[in-house]
C-alpha positions as CSV (number, residue, x, y, z in Angstrom):
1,X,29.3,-57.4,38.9
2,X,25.9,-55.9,40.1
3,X,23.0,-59.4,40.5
4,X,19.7,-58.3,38.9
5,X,16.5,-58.1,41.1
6,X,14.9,-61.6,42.0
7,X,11.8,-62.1,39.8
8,X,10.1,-62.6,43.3
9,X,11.0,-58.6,44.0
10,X,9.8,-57.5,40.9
11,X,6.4,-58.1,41.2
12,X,6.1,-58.1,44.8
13,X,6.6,-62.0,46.4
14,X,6.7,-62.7,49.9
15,X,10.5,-64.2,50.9
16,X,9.5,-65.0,54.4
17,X,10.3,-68.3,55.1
18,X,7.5,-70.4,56.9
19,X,6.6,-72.0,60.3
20,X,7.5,-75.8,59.4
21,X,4.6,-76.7,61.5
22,X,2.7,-74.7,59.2
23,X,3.2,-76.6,56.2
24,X,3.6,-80.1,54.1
25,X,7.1,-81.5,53.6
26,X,7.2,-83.0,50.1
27,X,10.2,-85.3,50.4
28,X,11.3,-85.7,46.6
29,X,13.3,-89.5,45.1
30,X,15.7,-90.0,48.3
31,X,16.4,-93.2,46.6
32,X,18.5,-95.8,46.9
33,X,20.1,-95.1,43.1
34,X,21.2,-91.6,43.7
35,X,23.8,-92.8,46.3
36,X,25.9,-95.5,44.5
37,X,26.1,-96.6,40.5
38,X,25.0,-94.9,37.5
39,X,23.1,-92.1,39.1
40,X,25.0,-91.4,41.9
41,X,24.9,-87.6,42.9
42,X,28.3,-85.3,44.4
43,X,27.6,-85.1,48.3
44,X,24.6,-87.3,48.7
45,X,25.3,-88.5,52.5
46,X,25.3,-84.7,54.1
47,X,21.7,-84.0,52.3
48,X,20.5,-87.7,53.5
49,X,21.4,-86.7,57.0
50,X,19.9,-83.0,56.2
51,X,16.7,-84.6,55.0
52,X,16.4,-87.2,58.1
53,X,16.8,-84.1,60.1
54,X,13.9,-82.2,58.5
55,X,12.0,-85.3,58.5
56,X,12.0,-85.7,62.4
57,X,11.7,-82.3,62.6
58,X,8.7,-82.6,60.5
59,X,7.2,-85.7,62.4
60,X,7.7,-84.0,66.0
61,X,5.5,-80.6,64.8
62,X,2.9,-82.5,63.5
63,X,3.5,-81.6,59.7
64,X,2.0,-83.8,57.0
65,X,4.5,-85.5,55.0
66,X,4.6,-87.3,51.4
67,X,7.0,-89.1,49.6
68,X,7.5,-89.2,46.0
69,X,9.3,-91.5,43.9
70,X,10.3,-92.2,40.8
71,X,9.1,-95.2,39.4
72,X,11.2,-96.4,36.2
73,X,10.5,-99.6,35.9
74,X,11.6,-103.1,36.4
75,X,15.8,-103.4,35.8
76,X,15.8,-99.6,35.8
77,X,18.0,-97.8,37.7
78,X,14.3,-96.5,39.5
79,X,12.7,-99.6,40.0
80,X,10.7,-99.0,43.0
81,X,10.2,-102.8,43.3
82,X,14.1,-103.1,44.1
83,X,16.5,-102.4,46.5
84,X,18.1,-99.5,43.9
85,X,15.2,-98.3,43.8
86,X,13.5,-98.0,47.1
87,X,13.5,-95.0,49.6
88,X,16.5,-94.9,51.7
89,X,16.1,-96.2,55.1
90,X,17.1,-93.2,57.1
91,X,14.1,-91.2,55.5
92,X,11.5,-94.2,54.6
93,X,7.7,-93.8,55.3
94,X,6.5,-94.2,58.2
95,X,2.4,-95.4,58.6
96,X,0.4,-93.5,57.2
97,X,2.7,-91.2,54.8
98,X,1.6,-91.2,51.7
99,X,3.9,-92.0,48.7
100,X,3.5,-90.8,45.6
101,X,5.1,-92.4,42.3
102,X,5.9,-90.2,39.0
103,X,7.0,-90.2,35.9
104,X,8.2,-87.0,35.1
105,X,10.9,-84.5,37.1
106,X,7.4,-82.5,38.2
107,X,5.8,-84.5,40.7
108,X,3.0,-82.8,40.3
109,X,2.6,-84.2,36.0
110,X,0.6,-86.9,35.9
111,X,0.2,-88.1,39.3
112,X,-2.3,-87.9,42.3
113,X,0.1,-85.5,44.4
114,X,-2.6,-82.6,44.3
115,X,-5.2,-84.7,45.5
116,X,-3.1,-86.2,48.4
117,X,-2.6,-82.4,49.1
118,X,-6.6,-81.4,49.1
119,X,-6.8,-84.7,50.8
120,X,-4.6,-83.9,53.6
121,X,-6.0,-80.3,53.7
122,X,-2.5,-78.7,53.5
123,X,-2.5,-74.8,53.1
124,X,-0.3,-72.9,50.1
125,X,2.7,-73.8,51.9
126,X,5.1,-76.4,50.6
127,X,8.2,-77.7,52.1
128,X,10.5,-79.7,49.8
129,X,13.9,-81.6,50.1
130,X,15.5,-84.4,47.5
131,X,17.2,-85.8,44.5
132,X,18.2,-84.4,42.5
133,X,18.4,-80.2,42.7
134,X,18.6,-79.4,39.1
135,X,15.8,-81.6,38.1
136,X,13.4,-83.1,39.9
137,X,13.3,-80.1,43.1
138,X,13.2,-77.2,40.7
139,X,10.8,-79.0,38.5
140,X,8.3,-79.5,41.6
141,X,8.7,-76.5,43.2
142,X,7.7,-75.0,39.5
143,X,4.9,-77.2,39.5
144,X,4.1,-76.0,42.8
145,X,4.3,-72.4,42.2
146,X,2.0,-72.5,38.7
147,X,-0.8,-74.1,41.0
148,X,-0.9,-71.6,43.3
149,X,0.9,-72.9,46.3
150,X,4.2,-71.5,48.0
151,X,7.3,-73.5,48.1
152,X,10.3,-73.5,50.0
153,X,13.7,-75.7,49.1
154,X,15.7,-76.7,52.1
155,X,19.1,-76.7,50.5
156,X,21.2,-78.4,52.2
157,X,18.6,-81.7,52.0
158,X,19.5,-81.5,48.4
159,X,22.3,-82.7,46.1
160,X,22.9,-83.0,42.4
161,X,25.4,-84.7,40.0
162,X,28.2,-83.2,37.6
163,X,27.3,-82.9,34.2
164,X,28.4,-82.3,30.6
165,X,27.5,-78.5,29.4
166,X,26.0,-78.2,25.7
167,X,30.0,-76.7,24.7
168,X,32.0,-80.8,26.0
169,X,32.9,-78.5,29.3
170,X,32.2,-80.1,32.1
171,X,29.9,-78.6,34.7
172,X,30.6,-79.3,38.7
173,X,27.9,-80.3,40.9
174,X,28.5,-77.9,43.1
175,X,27.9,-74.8,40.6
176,X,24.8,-76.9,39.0
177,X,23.3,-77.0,42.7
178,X,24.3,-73.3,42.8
179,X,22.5,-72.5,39.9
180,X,19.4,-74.7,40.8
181,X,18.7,-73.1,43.7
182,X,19.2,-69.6,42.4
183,X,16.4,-70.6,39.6
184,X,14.0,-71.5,42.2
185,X,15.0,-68.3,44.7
186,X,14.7,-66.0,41.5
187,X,10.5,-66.8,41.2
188,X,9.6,-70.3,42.2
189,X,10.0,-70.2,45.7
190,X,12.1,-69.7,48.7
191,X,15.6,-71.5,49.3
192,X,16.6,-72.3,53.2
193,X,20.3,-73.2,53.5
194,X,19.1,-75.2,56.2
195,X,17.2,-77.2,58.4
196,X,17.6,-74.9,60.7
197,X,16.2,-71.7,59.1
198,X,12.5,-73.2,59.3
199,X,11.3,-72.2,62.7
200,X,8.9,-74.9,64.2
């Protein structure tokens, strides 16, 4: 079997990955609920320690960084106001990071994450990492990519659950994150296995 041409190839997309001192880090619902009960993902620790990587990484260059959470609602398995809820500890704010609450999987939809961009004068740029891959990244790096900026996924600082396909089969986390991330290579953005791939 012969893969197509990436979208991005087609009509002529830069695949260069960027400087991560040259960008914003979007860090997208590490929350509390995606790593035990109802919404827990497949593989959640690894991308947790992947995003805590990126995030010091991040801190150390200088790069702006914003949270985003998703804010569900009291008793909710996203109730920001509760421990299920809140940003995990290893990647929490720190003064001065904005956080941004949403509603929808695109965190751009609805909220003042544009703004907080102008505010912070961040170039095209985008970095993102989080919860899940299938939904919430690919949806914001879409978002991203229809406003004019350039997103890239850090891969491995992402993680996604198993789920039932349309036909009762069941569909593995591990092909779902495969999938995801081929979506988002294909026109949306660039995909870095790793923290590592992002020079400084």
């Amino acid at each position: 079997m012969t893969a197509s041409m990436p979208l991005r190839d087609v009509i002529g997309l830069d695949n260069t990955l960027p400087r991560l001192s040259e960008t914003t880090l979007i860090m997208i619902d590490f929350q509390n609920t995606y790593r035990t009960g109802v919404m827990a993902l497949d593989g959640p620790e690894p991308a947790l320690a992947a995003a805590a990587r990126l995030l010091a990484a991040a801190r150390s260059s200088g790069t702006p960084v914003i949270h985003i959470v998703n804010g569900g609602g009291e008793g909710t398995p996203y109730d920001i106001r509760a421990e299920i809820g809140a940003i995990s500890a290893e990647v929490a704010p720190a003064d001065g990071e904005p956080v941004v609450v949403k509603q929808f999987p695109n965190a751009f939809h609805g909220t003042d994450l544009e703004k907080t961009l102008r505010d912070l004068d961040a170039g095209p740029d985008l970095v993102l990492a989080g919860f899940m891959t299938h939904m919430c990244v690919t949806f914001t790096a879409q978002g991203a990519f229809n406003l004019g900026y350039r997103p890239t996924v850090v891969a491995e600082a992402t993680a996604t659950r198993s789920l039932a396909a349309p036909d009762g089969s069941t569909v593995p986390a591990t092909t779902l994150q495969t999938a995801s991330l081929t979506t988002i290579a294909d026109l949306f953005g660039t995909v870095a296995p790793t923290v590592e791939h992002l020079t400084i």
